[in-house]
C-alpha positions in Angstrom: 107.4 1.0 107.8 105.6 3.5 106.1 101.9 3.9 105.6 100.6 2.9 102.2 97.7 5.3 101.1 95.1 3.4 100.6 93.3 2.8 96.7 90.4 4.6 97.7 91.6 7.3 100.0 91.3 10.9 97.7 94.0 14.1 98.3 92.7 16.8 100.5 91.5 19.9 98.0 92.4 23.4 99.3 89.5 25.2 98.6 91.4 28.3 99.3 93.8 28.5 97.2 92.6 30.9 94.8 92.7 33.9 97.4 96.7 33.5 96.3 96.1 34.1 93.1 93.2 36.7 93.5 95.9 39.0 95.6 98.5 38.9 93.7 96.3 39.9 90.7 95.2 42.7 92.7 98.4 44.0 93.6 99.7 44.0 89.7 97.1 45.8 89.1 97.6 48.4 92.1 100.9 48.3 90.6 99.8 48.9 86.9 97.1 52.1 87.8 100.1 53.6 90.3 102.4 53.5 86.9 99.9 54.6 84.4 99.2 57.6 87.4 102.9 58.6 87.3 103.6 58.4 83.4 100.7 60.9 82.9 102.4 63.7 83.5 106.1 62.2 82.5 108.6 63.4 84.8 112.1 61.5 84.5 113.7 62.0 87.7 110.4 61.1 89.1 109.5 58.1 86.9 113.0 56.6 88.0 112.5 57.0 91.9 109.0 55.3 91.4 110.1 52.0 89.6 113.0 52.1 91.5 110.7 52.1 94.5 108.5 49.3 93.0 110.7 47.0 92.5 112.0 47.2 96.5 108.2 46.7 97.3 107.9 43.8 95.7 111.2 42.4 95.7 111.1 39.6 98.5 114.3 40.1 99.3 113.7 43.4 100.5 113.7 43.8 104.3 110.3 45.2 106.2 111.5 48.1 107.2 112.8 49.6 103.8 109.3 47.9 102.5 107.6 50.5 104.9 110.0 53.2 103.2 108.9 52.4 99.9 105.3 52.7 100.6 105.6 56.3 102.3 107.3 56.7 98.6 104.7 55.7 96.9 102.0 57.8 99.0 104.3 60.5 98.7 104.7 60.8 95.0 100.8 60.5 95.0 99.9 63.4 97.0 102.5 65.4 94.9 100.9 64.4 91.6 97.7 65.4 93.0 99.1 69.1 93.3 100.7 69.1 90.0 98.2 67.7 88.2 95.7 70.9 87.2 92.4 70.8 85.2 91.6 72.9 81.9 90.1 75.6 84.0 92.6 75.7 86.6 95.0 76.1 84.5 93.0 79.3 82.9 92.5 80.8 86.8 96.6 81.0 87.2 97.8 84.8 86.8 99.5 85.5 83.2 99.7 89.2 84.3 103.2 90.5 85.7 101.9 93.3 87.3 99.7 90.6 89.4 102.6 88.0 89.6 104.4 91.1 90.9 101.6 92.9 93.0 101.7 89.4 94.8 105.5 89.1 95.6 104.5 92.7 97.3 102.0 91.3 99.7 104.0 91.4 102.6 105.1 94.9 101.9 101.9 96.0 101.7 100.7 94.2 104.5 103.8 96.2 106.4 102.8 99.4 105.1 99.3 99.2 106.0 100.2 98.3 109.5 102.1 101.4 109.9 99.4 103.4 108.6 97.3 102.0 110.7 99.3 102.7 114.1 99.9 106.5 112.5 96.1 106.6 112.4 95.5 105.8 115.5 97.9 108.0 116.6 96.4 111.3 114.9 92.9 110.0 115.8 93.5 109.2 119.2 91.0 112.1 121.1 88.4 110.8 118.8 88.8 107.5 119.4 88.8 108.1 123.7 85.8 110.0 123.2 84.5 106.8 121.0 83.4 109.3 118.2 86.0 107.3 116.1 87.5 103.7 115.4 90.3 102.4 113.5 89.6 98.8 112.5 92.9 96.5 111.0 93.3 93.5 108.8 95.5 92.2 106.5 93.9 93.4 103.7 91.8 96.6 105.3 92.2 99.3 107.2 88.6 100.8 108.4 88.0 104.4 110.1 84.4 104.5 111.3 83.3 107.7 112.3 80.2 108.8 113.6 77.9 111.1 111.3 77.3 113.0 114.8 80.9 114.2 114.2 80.9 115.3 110.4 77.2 116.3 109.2 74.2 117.8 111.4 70.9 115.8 111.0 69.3 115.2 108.2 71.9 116.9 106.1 75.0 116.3 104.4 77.0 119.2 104.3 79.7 118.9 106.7 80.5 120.8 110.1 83.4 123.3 110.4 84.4 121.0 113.2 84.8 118.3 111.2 86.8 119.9 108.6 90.6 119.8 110.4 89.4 116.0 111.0 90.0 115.3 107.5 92.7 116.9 106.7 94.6 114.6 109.1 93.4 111.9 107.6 94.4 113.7 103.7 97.5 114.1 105.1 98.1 110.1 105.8 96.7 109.3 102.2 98.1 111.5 100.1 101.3 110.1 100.9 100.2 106.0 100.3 98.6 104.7 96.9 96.1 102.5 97.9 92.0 102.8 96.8 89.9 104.8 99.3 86.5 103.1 99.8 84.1 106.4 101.3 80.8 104.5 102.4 77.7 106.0 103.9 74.9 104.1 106.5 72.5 106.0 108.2 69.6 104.8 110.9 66.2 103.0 109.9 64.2 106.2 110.3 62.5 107.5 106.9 63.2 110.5 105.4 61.9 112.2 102.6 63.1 115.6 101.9 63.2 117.3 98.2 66.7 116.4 98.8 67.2 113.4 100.1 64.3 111.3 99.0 65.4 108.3 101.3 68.2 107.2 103.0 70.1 105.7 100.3 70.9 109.7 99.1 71.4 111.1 102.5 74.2 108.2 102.8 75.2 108.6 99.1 75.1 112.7 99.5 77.6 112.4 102.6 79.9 110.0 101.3 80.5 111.8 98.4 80.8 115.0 100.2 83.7 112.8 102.5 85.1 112.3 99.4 84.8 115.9 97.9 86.5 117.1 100.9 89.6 114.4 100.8 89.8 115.9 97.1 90.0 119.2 98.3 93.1 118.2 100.7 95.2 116.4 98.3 94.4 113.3 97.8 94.3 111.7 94.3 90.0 111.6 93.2 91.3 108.3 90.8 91.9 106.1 94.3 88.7 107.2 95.9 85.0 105.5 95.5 81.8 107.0 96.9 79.2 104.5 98.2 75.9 104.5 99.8 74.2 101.5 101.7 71.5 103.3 103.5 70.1 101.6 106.4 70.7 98.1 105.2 74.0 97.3 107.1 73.4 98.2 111.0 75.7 97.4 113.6 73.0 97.5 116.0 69.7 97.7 116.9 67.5 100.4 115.4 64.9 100.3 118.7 67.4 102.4 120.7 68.4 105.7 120.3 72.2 104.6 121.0 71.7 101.8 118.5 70.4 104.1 115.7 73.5 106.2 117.0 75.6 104.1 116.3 74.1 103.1 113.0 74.6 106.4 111.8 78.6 106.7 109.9 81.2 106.8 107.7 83.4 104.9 106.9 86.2 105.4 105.5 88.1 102.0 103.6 91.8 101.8 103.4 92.5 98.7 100.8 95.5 97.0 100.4 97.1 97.0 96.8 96.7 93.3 95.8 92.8 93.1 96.4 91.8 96.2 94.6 90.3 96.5 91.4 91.7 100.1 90.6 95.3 100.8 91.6 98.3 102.6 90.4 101.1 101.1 88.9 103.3 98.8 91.3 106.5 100.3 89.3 105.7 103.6 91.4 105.8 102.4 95.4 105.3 105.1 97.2 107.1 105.8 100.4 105.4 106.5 103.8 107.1 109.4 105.3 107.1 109.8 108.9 104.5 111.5 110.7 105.6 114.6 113.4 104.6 114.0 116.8 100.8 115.3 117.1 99.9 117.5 120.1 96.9 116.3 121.9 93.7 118.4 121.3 90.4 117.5 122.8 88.1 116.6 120.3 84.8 118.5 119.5 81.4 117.8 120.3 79.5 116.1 117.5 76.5 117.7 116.6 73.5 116.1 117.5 
């Protein structure tokens, strides 16, 4: 016998039920901005895969797992529009010239060559660099020679030693055969000088990197590739107090650059090959002069 509702008794309101509608009017409109996203930048292929992918997500006779699949789609195709999409000024910052699009696909090249020049430094240099009057410093896109002013140039002055001399005409005879920019730059200690010639330290340093670079000139090496320049007493690699940090302070050095980051370089239509170097005999190396 079945139970008669009574005349007064009221159905039960589910005061929840607009949480139904609420997400599915949030997921149209995830939906909607995912499709507006995708058609901004209108890619066929792309468009198809995407509303292909849709309609298995929301299809509810899709199974979990390939739901799961079509999400990682969907992220997916987000992160790649992300990449692809480029503002006004990105757009202006992409390379237009070939000789850059080329110089680029050289990198590794370069990188190579400047390895090897680095080992066939190292090799030529290597009584200075026991005798720590000398270091060879790599990167990718470097190669730095430091070299004590003890070594090149009696104090206070910037004409360079006879000693010095044979020195750099090892190192002309590694350049002149590679066509990257030569960076000459001159430091010197924190001590004052003024001299008629030299009124501070930012001409001593200027006065012996161009004389560096004079020299290098003199033994072959192209004056277009090479840049003189002075910083004085402003970039120490240690501690002026001691006499071994103002030592120390005191170079030159020399900056190989690698073809893609400098601002002056010859043409990349004329590589230039890096002949190898005959075996070196070991000579000590002289005493700087002090």
């Amino acid at each position: 016998m079945s139970r008669r509702r009574k005349q007064g008794d009221e159905e039960h309101v589910n005061l929840e039920r607009w949480l139904v509608s609420y997400a599915d009017f949030i997921t149209l409109l995830f939906a909607f901005f995912v499709v507006m996203y995708s058609i901004s930048s209108v890619n066929e292929g792309k468009y198809r895969v995407l509303s292909d992918t849709l309609s298995r997500a929301f299809d509810p006779r899709t199974s979990a797992a390939e739901k799961v699949m079509a999400k990682d789609v969907i992220q997916e195709g987000l992160r790649e529009g992300r990449d692809m999409a480029k503002t006004p000024i990105e757009e202006k910052l992409v390379p237009e010239n070939p000789d850059v699009i080329q110089m680029q696909g050289h990198a590794g090249e370069d990188q190579a060559q400047l390895a090897r020049v680095a080992d066939d430094l190292e090799q030529v240099l290597a009584p200075y660099i026991q005798d720590e009057l000398i270091n060879v410093k790599r990167d990718q896109a470097w190669i730095e020679v430091e070299m004590k002013s003890g070594l090149l140039f009696p104090s206070g002055s910037a004409i360079l030693s006879p000693e010095a001399l044979p020195m750099l005409s090892k190192l002309a005879a590694i350049f002149r055969e590679i066509p990257n920019v030569i960076h000459v730059e001159g430091h010197t200690d924190d001590r004052p000088i003024n001299t008629r010639e030299f009124p501070s330290n930012w001409e001593l340093s200027a006065a012996r990197a161009a004389g560096v670079v004079h020299q290098l000139m003199k033994a072959g090496v192209d004056p277009v590739r090479m840049v003189a320049l002075s910083y004085g007493e402003y970039h120490p690699l240690a501690d002026n107090v001691t006499e071994a940090g103002r030592d120390q302070n005191r170079r030159v050095t020399i900056v190989l650059q690698a073809q893609a980051t400098a601002r002056y370089r010859l043409p990349v239509s004329e590589p230039a090959v890096l002949r190898p170097l005959a075996p070196q005999p070991q000579q000590p190396a002289p005493l700087p002069n002090r």
